[in-house]
C-alpha positions in Angstrom: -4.7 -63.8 -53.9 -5.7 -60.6 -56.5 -8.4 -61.3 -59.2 -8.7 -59.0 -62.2 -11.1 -55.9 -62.2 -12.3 -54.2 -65.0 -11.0 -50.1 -64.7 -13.3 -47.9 -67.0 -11.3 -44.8 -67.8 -12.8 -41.3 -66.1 -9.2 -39.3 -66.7 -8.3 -36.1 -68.2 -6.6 -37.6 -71.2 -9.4 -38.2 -74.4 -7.1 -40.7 -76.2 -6.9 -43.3 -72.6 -7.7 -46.8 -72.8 -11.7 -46.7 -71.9 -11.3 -50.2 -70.0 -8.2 -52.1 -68.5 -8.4 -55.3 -66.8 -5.7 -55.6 -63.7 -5.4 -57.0 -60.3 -4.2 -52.6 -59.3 -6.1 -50.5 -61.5 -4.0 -47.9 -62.8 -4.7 -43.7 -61.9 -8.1 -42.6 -63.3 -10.1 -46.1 -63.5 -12.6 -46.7 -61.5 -13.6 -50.7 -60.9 -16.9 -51.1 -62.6 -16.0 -54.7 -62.4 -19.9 -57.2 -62.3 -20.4 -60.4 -64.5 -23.1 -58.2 -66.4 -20.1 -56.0 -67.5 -17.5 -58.3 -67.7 -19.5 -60.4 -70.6 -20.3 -56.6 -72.1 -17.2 -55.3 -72.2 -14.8 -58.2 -73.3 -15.4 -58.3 -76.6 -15.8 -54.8 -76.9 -12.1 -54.9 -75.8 -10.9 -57.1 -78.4 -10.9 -60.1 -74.9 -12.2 -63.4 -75.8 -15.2 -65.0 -74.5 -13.3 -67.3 -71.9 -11.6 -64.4 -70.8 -14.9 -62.4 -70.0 -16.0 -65.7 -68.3 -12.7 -66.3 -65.8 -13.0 -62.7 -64.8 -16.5 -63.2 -64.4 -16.4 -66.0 -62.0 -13.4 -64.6 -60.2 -15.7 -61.3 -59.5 -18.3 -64.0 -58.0 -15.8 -65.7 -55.9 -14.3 -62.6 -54.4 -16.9 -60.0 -54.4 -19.8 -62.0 -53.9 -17.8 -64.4 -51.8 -18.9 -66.8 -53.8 -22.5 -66.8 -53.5 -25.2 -66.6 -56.4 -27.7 -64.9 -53.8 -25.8 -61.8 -53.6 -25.5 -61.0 -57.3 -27.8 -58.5 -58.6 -30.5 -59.7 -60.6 -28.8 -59.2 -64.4 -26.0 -60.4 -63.0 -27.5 -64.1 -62.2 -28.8 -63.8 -65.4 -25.4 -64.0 -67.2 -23.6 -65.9 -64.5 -26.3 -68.3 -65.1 -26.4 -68.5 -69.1 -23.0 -68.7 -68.7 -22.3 -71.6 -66.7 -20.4 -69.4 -64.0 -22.8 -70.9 -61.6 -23.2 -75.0 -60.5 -27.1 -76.2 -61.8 -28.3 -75.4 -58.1 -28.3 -71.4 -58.2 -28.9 -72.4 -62.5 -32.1 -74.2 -61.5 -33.5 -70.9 -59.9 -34.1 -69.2 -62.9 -34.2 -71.3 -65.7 -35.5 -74.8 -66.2 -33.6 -77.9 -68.0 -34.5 -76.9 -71.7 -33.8 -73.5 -70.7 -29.9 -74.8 -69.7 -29.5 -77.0 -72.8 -30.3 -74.0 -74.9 -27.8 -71.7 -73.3 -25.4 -74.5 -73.0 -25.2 -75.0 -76.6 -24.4 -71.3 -77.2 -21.7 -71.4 -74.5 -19.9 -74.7 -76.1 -19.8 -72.8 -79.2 -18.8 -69.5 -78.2 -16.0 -71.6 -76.1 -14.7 -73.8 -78.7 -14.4 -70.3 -81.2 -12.4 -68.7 -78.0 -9.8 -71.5 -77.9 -9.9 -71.8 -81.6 -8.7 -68.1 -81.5 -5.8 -68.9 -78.9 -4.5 -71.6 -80.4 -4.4 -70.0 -83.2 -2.0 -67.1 -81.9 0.1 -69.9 -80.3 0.8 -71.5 -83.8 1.6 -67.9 -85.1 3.5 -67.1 -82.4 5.3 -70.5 -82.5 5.9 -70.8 -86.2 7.7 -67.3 -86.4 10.4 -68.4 -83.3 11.2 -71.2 -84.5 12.2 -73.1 -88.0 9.9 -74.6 -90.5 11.5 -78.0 -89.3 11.0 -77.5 -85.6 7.3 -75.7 -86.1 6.1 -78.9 -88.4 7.4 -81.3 -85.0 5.7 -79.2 -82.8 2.7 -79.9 -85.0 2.7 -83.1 -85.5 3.4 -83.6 -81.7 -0.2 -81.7 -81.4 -1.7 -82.3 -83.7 -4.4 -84.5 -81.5 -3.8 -82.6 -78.3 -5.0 -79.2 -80.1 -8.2 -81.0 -81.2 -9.1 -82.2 -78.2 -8.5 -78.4 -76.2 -10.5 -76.9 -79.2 -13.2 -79.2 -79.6 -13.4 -80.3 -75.9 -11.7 -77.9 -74.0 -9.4 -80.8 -72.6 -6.7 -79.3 -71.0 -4.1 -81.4 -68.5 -4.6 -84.3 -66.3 -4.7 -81.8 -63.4 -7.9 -80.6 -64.8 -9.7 -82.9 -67.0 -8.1 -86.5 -65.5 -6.6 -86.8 -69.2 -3.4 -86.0 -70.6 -3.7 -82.5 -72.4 -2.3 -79.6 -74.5 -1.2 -77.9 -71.4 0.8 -81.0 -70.3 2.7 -81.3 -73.4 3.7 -77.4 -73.0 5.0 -77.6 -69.5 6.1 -81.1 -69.9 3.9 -82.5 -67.0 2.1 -85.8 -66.4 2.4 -88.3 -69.2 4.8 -85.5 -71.2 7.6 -85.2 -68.5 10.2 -86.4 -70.9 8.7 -86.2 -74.2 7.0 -82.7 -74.2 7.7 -79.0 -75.5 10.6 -79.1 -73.0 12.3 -81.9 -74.0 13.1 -80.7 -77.0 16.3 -78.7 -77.8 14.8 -75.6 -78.8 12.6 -75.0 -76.1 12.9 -71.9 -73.4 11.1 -71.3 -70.6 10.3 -67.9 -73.2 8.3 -70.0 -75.6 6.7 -71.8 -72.9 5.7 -68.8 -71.3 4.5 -67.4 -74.2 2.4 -70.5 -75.6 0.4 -70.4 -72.3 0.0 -67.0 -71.9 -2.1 -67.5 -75.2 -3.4 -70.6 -74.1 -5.0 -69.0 -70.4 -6.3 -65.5 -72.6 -4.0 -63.8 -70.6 -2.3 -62.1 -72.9 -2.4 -58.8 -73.5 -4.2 -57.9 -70.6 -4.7 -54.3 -71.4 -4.7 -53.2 -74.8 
């Protein structure tokens, strides 16, 4: 299975795209891909914070294989500070007060990041479809979209509780009474919803 690299642009052309993000880098990018630039060059990029940390712990699992030990040093620091890394490897840099500190900063700087995406899904939504069918879809969410901001609670699969994400793809206690059960739904919408939803959209600027 791939995992997204970050390209850095070294091409002839002065107006190219000075980082991509792709499984195949496109001609003239060279993988620069580490957690330390991943966290640096997200934002940078106009990618959100949960974006910068998937690709971060997909660089771990694939290039480290999966071990803390063969990260450079400033990359444990940001693996580390953000929670990319269980409290083992965590423990050998920082103690407990240490985590709780940088804890707190990754809850918030998670919650604004799914804030953001859900955000785009109820623009995104609201211009598909009629004010009657958005204001369902809202009321149908309204506690499920709390619960993903404010507690990133996403689908049984995950969290062992019914989510957002079920209610989209009509799974677990939503198999007859989510997104797709209802007569406007396409498997375009859904698409789209959790495309926002995973920060996968718009991969490349």
């Amino acid at each position: 299975m791939g995992y997204l690299k970050v390209g850095k642009y070294y091409g002839p052309n002065p107006e190219g795209l000075e980082f991509e993000y792709k499984e195949i880098l496109d001609e003239y990018y060279q993988d620069v891909s580490s957690v330390d630039v991943w966290f640096n060059t997200c934002e940078y990029a106009g990618k959100d914070y949960l974006f910068a940390r998937t690709g971060s712990m997909g660089y771990i699992e694939n290039v480290a294989s999966g071990s803390f030990d063969n990260l450079t040093p400033n990359d444990q620091k940001s693996a580390a500070q953000n929670f990319c890394v269980d409290k083992t490897d965590r423990d050998k840099l920082y103690t407990d007060a240490e985590q709780e500190e940088y804890w707190s900063i990754y809850i918030a700087k998670a919650q604004v990041a799914r804030q953001t995406r859900w955000n785009k899904v109820k623009s995104y939504i609201s211009y598909r479809l009629t004010k009657d069918q958005s204001n369902e879809v809202a009321d149908d969410t309204i506690v499920l979209n709390e619960k993903y901001i404010y507690y990133g609670i996403e689908s049984k699969a995950i969290d062992n509780v019914d989510g957002l994400f079920d209610y989209v793809e009509g799974t677990a206690a939503y198999s007859s009474s989510g997104f797709p059960s209802k007569p406007y739904y396409t498997t375009e919408l859904r698409d789209g919803v959790m495309n926002f939803l995973n920060g996968t959209y718009n991969i490349t600027p």
